[in-house]
LOFI-171548 format. One record per residue: residue number from 1; residue in one letter; x, y, z of N, C-alpha, C, O in turn. Coordinates in steps of 0.2 Angstrom, whole numbers, plus 5000, padded with zeros to 4 digits. Example, Ala and Ser with C-alpha at 12.3 -4.5 7.8 and 13.67 -1.06 7.14 Angstrom:
! LOFI-171548
num/residu/n.east/n.north/n.up/ca.east/ca.north/ca.up/c.east/c.north/c.up/o.east/o.north/o.up
1/A/5066/4972/5039/5062/4978/5039/5066/4984/5039/5071/4983/5042 .
2/S/5064/4989/5035/5068/4995/5036/5064/5000/5039/5067/5006/5040 .
This chain:
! LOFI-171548
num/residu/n.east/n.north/n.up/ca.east/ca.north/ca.up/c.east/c.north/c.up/o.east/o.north/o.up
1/X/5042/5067/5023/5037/5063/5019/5031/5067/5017/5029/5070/5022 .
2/X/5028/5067/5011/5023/5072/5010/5017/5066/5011/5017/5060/5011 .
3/X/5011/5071/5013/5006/5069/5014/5001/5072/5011/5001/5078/5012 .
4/X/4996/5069/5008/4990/5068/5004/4985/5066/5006/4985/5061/5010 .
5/X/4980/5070/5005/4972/5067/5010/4969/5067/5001/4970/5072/4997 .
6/X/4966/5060/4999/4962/5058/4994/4954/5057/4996/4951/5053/5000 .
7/X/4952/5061/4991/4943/5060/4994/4939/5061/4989/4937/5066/4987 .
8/X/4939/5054/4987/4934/5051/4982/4927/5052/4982/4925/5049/4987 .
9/X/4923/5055/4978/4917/5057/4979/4912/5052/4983/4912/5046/4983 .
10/X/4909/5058/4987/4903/5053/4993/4895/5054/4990/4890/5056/4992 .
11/X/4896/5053/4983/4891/5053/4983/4888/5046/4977/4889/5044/4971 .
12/X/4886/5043/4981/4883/5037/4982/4877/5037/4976/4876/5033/4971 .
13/X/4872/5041/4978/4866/5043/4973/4868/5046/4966/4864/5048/4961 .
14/X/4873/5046/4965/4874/5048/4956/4876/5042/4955/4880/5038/4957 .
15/X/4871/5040/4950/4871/5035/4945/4877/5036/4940/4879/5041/4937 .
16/X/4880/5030/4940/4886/5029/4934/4882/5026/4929/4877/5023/4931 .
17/X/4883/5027/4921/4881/5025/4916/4885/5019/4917/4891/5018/4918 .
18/X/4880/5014/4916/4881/5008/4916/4879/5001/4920/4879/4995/4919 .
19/X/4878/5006/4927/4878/5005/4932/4882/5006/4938/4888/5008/4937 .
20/X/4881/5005/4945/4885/5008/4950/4884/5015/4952/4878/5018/4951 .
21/X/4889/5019/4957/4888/5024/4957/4893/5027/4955/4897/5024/4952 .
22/X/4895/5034/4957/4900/5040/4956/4905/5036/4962/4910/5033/4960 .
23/X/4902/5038/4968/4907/5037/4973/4908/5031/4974/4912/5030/4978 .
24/X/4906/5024/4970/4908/5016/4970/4916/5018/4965/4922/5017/4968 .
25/X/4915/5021/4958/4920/5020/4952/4924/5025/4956/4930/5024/4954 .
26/X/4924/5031/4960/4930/5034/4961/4934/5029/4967/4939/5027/4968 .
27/X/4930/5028/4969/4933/5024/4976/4938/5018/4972/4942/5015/4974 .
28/X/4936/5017/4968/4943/5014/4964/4946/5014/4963/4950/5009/4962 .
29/X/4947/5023/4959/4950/5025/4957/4958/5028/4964/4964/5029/4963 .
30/X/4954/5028/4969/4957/5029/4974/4962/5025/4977/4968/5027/4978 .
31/X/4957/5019/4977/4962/5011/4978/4967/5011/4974/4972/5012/4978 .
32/X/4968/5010/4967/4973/5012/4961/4977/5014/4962/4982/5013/4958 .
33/X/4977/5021/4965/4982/5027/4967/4987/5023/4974/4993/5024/4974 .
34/X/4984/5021/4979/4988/5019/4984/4996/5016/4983/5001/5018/4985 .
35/X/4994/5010/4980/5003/5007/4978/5006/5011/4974/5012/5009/4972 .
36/X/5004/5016/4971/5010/5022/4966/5012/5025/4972/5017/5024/4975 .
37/X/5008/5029/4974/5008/5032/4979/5013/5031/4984/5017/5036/4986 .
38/X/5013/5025/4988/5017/5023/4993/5023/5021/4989/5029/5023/4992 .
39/X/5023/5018/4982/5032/5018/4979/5035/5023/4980/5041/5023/4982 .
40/X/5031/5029/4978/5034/5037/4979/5035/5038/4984/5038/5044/4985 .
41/X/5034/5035/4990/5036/5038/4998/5031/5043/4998/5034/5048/4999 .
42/X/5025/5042/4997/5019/5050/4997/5013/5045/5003/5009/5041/5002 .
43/X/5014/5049/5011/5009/5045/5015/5002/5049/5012/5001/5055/5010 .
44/X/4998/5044/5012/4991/5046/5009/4985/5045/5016/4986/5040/5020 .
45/X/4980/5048/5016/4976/5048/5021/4971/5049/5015/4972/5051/5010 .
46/X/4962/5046/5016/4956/5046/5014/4950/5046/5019/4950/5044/5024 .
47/X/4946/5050/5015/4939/5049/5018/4938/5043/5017/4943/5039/5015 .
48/X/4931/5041/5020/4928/5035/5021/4918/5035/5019/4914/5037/5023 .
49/X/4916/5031/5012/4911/5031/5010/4905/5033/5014/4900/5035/5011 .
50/X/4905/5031/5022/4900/5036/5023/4903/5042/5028/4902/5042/5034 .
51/X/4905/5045/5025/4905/5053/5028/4902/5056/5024/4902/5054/5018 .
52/X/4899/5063/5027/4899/5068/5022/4904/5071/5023/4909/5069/5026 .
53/X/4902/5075/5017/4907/5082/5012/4908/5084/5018/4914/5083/5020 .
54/X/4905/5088/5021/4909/5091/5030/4911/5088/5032/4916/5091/5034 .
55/X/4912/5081/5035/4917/5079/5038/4924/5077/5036/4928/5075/5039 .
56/X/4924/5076/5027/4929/5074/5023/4933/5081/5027/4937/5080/5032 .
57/X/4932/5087/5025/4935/5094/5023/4939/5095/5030/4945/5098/5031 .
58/X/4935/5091/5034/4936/5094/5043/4941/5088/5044/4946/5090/5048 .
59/X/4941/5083/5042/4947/5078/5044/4952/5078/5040/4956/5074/5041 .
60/X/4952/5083/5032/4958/5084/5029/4960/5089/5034/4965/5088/5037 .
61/X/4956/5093/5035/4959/5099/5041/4962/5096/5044/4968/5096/5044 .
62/X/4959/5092/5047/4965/5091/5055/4970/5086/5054/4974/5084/5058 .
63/X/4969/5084/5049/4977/5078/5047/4984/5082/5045/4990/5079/5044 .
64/X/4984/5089/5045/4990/5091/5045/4992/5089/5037/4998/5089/5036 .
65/X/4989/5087/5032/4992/5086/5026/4992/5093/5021/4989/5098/5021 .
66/X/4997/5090/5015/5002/5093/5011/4999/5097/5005/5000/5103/5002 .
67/X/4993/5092/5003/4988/5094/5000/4983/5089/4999/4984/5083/4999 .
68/X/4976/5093/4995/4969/5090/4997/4968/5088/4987/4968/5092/4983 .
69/X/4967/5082/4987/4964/5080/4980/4957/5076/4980/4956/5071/4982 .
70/X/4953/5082/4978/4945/5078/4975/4944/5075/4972/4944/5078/4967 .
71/X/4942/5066/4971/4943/5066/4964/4934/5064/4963/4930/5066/4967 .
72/X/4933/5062/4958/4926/5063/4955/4925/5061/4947/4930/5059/4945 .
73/X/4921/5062/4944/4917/5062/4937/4911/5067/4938/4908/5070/4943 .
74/X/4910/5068/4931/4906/5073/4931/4899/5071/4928/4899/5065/4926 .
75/X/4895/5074/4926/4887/5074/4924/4885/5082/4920/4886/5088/4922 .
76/X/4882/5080/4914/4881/5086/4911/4875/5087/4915/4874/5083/4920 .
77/X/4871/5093/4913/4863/5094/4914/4857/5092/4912/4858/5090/4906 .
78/X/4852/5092/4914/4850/5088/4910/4847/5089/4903/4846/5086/4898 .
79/X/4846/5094/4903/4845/5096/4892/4850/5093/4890/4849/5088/4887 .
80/X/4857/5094/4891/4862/5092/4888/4865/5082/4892/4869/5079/4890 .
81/X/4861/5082/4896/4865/5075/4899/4867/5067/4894/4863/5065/4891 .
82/X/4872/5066/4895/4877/5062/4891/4877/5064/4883/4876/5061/4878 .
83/X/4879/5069/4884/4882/5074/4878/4888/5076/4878/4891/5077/4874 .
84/X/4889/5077/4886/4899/5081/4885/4903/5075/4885/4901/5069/4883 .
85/X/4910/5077/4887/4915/5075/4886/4919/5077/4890/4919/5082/4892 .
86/X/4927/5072/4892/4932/5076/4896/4930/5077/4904/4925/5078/4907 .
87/X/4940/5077/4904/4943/5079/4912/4942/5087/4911/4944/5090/4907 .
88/X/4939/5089/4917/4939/5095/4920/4945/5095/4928/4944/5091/4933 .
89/X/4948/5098/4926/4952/5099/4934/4949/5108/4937/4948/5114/4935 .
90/X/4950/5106/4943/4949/5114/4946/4954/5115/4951/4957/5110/4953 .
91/X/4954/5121/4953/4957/5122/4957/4954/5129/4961/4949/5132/4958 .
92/X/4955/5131/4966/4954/5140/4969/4958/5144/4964/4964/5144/4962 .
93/X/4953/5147/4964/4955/5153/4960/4960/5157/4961/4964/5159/4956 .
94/X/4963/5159/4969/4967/5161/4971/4974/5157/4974/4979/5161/4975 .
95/X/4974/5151/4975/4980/5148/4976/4983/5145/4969/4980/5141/4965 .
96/X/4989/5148/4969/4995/5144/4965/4997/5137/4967/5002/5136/4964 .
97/X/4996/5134/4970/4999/5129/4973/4994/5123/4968/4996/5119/4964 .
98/X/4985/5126/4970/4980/5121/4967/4982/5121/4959/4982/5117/4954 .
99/X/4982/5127/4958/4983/5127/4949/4990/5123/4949/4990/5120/4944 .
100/X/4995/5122/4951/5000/5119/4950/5000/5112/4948/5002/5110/4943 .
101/X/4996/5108/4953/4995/5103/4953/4988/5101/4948/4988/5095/4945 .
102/X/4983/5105/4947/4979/5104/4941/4979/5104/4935/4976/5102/4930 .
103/X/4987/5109/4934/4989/5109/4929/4995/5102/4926/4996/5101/4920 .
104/X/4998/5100/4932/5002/5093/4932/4995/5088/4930/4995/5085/4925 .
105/X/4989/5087/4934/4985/5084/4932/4982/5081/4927/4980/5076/4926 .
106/X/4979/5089/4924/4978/5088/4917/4984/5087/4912/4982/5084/4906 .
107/X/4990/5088/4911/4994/5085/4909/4997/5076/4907/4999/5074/4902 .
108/X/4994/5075/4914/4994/5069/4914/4987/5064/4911/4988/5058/4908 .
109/X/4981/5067/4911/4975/5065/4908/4977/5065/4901/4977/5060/4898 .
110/X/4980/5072/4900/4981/5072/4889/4986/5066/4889/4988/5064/4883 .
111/X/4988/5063/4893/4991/5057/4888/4990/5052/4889/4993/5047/4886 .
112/X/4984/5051/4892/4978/5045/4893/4972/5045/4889/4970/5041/4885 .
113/X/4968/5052/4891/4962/5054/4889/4963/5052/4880/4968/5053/4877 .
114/X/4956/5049/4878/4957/5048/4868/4957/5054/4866/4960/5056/4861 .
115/X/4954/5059/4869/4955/5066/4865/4957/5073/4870/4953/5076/4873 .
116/X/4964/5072/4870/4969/5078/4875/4966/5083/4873/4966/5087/4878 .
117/X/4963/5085/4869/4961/5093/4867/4955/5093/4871/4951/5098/4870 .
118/X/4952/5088/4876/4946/5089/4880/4946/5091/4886/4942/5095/4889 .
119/X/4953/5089/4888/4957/5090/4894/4957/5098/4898/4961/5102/4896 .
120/X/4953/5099/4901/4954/5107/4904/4956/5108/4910/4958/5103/4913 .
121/X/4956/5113/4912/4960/5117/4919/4955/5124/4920/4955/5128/4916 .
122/X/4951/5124/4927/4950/5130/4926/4949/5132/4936/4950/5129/4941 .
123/X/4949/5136/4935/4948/5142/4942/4941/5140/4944/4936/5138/4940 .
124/X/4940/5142/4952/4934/5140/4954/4936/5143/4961/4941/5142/4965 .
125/X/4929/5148/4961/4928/5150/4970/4921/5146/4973/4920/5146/4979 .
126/X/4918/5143/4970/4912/5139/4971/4914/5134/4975/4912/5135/4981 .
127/X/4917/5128/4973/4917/5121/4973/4918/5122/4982/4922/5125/4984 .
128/X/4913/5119/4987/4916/5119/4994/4922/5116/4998/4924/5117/5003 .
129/X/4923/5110/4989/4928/5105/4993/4936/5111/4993/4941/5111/4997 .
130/X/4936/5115/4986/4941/5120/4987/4941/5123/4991/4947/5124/4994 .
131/X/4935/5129/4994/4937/5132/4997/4936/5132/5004/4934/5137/5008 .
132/X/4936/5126/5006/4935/5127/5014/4940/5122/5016/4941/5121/5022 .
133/X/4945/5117/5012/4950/5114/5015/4955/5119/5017/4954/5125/5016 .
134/X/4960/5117/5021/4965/5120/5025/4971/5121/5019/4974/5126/5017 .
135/X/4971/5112/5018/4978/5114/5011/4976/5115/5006/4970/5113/5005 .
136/X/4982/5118/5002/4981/5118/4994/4976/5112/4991/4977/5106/4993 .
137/X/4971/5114/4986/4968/5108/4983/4966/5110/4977/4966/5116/4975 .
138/X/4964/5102/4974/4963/5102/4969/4958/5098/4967/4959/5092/4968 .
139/X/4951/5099/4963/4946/5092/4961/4948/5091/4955/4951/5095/4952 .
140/X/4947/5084/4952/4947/5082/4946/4939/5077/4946/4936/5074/4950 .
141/X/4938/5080/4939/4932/5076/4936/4935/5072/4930/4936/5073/4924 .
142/X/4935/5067/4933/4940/5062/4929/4937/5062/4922/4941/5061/4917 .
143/X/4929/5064/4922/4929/5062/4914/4920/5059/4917/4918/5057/4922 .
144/X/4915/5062/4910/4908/5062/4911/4905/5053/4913/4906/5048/4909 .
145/X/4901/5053/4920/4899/5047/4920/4893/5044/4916/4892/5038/4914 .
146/X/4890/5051/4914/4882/5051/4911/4884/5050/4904/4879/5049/4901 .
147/X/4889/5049/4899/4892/5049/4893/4894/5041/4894/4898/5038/4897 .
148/X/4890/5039/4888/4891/5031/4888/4899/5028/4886/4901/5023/4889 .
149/X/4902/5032/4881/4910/5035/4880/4912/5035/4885/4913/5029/4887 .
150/X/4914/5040/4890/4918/5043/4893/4915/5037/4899/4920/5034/4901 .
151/X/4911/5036/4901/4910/5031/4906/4913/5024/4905/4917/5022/4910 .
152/X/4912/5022/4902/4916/5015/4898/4925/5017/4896/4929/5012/4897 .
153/X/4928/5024/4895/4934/5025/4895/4936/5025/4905/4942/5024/4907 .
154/X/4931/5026/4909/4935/5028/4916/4934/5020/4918/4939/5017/4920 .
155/X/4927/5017/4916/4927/5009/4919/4935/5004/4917/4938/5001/4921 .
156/X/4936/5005/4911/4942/5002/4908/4950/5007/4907/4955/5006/4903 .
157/X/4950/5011/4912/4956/5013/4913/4956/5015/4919/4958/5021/4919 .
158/X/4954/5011/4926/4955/5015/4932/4963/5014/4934/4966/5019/4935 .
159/X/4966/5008/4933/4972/5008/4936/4979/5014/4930/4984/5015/4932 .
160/X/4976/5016/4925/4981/5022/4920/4978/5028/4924/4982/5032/4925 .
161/X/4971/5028/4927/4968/5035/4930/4972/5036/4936/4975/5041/4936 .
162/X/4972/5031/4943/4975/5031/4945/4983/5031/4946/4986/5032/4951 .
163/X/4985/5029/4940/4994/5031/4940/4995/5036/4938/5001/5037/4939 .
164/X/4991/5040/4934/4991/5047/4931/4991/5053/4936/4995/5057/4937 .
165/X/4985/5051/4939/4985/5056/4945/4990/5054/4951/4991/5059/4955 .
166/X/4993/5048/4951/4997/5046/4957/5004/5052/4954/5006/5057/4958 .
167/X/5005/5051/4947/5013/5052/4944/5010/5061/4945/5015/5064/4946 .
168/X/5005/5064/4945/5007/5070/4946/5006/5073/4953/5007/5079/4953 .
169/X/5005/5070/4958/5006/5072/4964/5014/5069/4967/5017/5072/4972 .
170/X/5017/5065/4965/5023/5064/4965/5028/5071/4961/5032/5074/4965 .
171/X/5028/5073/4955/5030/5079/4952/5029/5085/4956/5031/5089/4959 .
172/X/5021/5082/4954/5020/5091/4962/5024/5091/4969/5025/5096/4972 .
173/X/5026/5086/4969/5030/5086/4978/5038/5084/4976/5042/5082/4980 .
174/X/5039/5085/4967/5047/5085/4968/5048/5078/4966/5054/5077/4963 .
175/X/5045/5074/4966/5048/5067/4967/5049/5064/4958/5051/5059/4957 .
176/X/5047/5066/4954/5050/5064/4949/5050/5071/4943/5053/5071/4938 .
Protein backbone atom coordinates (compact mmCIF):
# COMPACT_ATOMS: atom_id res chain seq x y z
CA UNK A 1 0.00 0.00 0.00
CA UNK A 2 1.43 3.41 -0.83
CA UNK A 3 1.86 5.88 1.66
CA UNK A 4 1.53 9.84 1.67
CA UNK A 5 2.54 12.29 4.39
CA UNK A 6 0.18 15.47 3.52
CA UNK A 7 1.17 18.83 5.21
CA UNK A 8 -0.94 21.64 4.79
CA UNK A 9 0.59 24.85 5.51
CA UNK A 10 1.38 25.84 9.35
CA UNK A 11 1.13 28.99 8.71
CA UNK A 12 -1.56 30.31 10.59
CA UNK A 13 -0.46 34.25 10.29
CA UNK A 14 -1.22 34.50 6.59
CA UNK A 15 -4.28 35.97 6.24
CA UNK A 16 -6.75 34.56 3.57
CA UNK A 17 -8.66 37.25 1.57
CA UNK A 18 -11.74 37.11 2.89
CA UNK A 19 -10.99 36.13 5.98
CA UNK A 20 -9.34 32.93 7.92
CA UNK A 21 -5.95 31.98 7.37
CA UNK A 22 -3.61 29.94 4.77
CA UNK A 23 -3.02 27.08 7.14
CA UNK A 24 -7.27 27.04 8.14
CA UNK A 25 -8.22 26.80 4.01
CA UNK A 26 -5.41 24.27 3.22
CA UNK A 27 -6.32 22.15 6.22
CA UNK A 28 -9.44 21.66 4.31
CA UNK A 29 -8.10 21.14 1.49
CA UNK A 30 -6.45 18.14 3.29
CA UNK A 31 -9.62 16.97 4.83
CA UNK A 32 -11.14 16.63 1.14
CA UNK A 33 -8.26 14.61 0.08
CA UNK A 34 -8.75 11.93 2.81
CA UNK A 35 -11.81 9.79 1.38
CA UNK A 36 -10.31 9.85 -2.25
CA UNK A 37 -7.41 9.01 -1.00
CA UNK A 38 -8.39 5.98 1.18
CA UNK A 39 -10.92 4.70 -1.97
CA UNK A 40 -7.61 4.42 -3.81
CA UNK A 41 -6.04 2.18 -1.02
CA UNK A 42 -3.24 5.26 -0.56
CA UNK A 43 -2.50 5.14 3.59
CA UNK A 44 -2.11 8.96 4.21
CA UNK A 45 -0.16 10.28 7.31
CA UNK A 46 -0.37 14.43 8.15
CA UNK A 47 1.19 17.06 10.15
CA UNK A 48 -0.79 18.70 12.76
CA UNK A 49 -1.75 22.61 13.00
CA UNK A 50 0.61 23.25 15.58
CA UNK A 51 3.81 21.96 14.49
CA UNK A 52 6.49 23.69 12.90
CA UNK A 53 7.84 23.42 9.54
CA UNK A 54 10.82 21.25 11.24
CA UNK A 55 8.86 19.07 12.89
CA UNK A 56 6.42 18.44 9.79
CA UNK A 57 9.87 17.41 7.63
CA UNK A 58 11.28 15.36 10.69
CA UNK A 59 7.99 13.17 11.14
CA UNK A 60 7.53 12.82 7.28
CA UNK A 61 11.10 11.47 7.85
CA UNK A 62 10.60 9.12 10.05
CA UNK A 63 7.11 7.75 8.80
CA UNK A 64 8.84 5.72 6.09
CA UNK A 65 6.42 7.29 3.59
CA UNK A 66 6.28 7.17 -0.47
CA UNK A 67 6.21 10.62 -0.95
CA UNK A 68 5.88 14.07 0.66
CA UNK A 69 3.04 16.66 -0.81
CA UNK A 70 3.09 20.45 0.45
CA UNK A 71 0.00 21.93 -0.04
CA UNK A 72 -0.49 25.70 0.28
CA UNK A 73 -1.52 29.05 -1.50
CA UNK A 74 0.34 31.50 -2.41
CA UNK A 75 0.79 35.57 -1.76
CA UNK A 76 2.15 38.05 -4.33
CA UNK A 77 4.53 40.79 -2.86
CA UNK A 78 3.63 43.48 -1.63
CA UNK A 79 3.96 46.10 -4.82
CA UNK A 80 2.19 43.49 -6.62
CA UNK A 81 -0.03 41.91 -3.72
CA UNK A 82 -3.48 40.57 -4.99
CA UNK A 83 -2.45 40.94 -8.56
CA UNK A 84 -1.33 37.47 -9.57
CA UNK A 85 -2.96 34.48 -10.41
CA UNK A 86 -2.67 30.57 -10.69
CA UNK A 87 -1.38 27.22 -9.35
CA UNK A 88 2.22 27.12 -8.95
CA UNK A 89 3.46 23.55 -8.35
CA UNK A 90 7.21 22.80 -7.35
CA UNK A 91 9.25 20.30 -7.18
CA UNK A 92 13.47 19.88 -6.42
CA UNK A 93 15.22 20.50 -9.08
CA UNK A 94 16.99 17.51 -9.12
CA UNK A 95 14.47 14.65 -8.40
CA UNK A 96 12.38 13.05 -11.10
CA UNK A 97 10.08 11.54 -9.03
CA UNK A 98 8.89 15.38 -7.52
CA UNK A 99 8.65 16.70 -11.25
CA UNK A 100 6.63 13.49 -11.93
CA UNK A 101 4.10 14.10 -9.70
CA UNK A 102 3.97 18.14 -10.17
CA UNK A 103 3.65 17.64 -13.35
CA UNK A 104 0.45 15.00 -12.75
CA UNK A 105 -0.67 17.87 -10.48
CA UNK A 106 -0.76 20.60 -12.58
CA UNK A 107 -2.35 18.56 -14.99
CA UNK A 108 -5.01 18.00 -12.86
CA UNK A 109 -5.43 21.83 -11.81
CA UNK A 110 -5.78 22.79 -15.80
CA UNK A 111 -8.98 20.96 -15.64
CA UNK A 112 -10.31 22.68 -12.69
CA UNK A 113 -8.40 26.08 -12.65
CA UNK A 114 -10.86 28.92 -14.91
CA UNK A 115 -7.70 29.62 -16.63
CA UNK A 116 -5.23 26.35 -17.38
CA UNK A 117 -2.87 28.61 -19.15
CA UNK A 118 -2.03 29.78 -15.52
CA UNK A 119 -1.22 26.53 -14.34
CA UNK A 120 2.78 26.20 -13.91
CA UNK A 121 5.40 23.51 -12.88
CA UNK A 122 8.66 24.69 -11.91
CA UNK A 123 12.08 23.50 -10.18
CA UNK A 124 13.14 24.83 -6.95
CA UNK A 125 16.30 24.20 -4.78
CA UNK A 126 15.10 26.88 -2.16
CA UNK A 127 11.84 25.65 -0.81
CA UNK A 128 12.92 23.73 2.71
CA UNK A 129 9.96 21.68 2.65
CA UNK A 130 11.68 20.15 -0.65
CA UNK A 131 14.80 19.87 0.12
CA UNK A 132 15.16 18.58 3.48
CA UNK A 133 12.38 15.72 3.20
CA UNK A 134 13.56 12.22 2.93
CA UNK A 135 10.96 11.26 -0.03
CA UNK A 136 10.32 12.55 -3.22
CA UNK A 137 8.15 15.81 -2.78
CA UNK A 138 6.27 18.12 -4.21
CA UNK A 139 4.53 21.79 -3.05
CA UNK A 140 1.47 23.03 -4.51
CA UNK A 141 0.31 26.69 -4.29
CA UNK A 142 -3.18 25.86 -5.01
CA UNK A 143 -3.76 29.33 -6.36
CA UNK A 144 -3.25 33.20 -4.75
CA UNK A 145 -4.93 33.70 -1.31
CA UNK A 146 -4.28 37.65 -1.39
CA UNK A 147 -6.18 37.70 -5.03
CA UNK A 148 -9.94 38.26 -4.36
CA UNK A 149 -10.43 35.71 -7.69
CA UNK A 150 -8.43 33.21 -6.87
CA UNK A 151 -9.22 33.23 -3.16
CA UNK A 152 -13.10 32.95 -3.77
CA UNK A 153 -12.11 30.12 -6.64
CA UNK A 154 -10.14 27.80 -3.76
CA UNK A 155 -12.96 28.78 -0.96
CA UNK A 156 -15.74 27.26 -3.44
CA UNK A 157 -13.73 24.49 -4.93
CA UNK A 158 -12.00 22.73 -1.88
CA UNK A 159 -13.56 19.29 -2.38
CA UNK A 160 -12.68 19.52 -6.87
CA UNK A 161 -8.90 20.66 -5.15
CA UNK A 162 -8.93 18.01 -3.18
CA UNK A 163 -9.95 15.15 -5.66
CA UNK A 164 -7.64 16.62 -8.12
CA UNK A 165 -4.77 16.33 -6.09
CA UNK A 166 -6.13 12.99 -4.53
CA UNK A 167 -6.49 11.65 -8.49
CA UNK A 168 -2.99 12.69 -9.17
CA UNK A 169 -1.21 10.91 -6.48
CA UNK A 170 -3.26 7.82 -7.18
CA UNK A 171 -1.71 8.04 -11.17
CA UNK A 172 1.56 8.75 -9.51
CA UNK A 173 1.42 5.40 -7.58
CA UNK A 174 -0.08 3.55 -10.68
CA UNK A 175 -3.48 3.38 -9.47
CA UNK A 176 -5.35 4.82 -12.21
Amino acid sequence: MPRIYLSPSLQEYNPFYGGGSEEEVMNLIADAMEPYLAADGIEYLRNAPEMTLGQAIADSNNSNVDFHLAIHSNAAPPPVAGTRRGPVVYYYATSPYGRQMAELIADELREIYPDPSKVQVLPTTTLRELRRTNAPSALVEVAYHDNPEDAAWIRGNIDEIGKALSNAVAAYFGLR
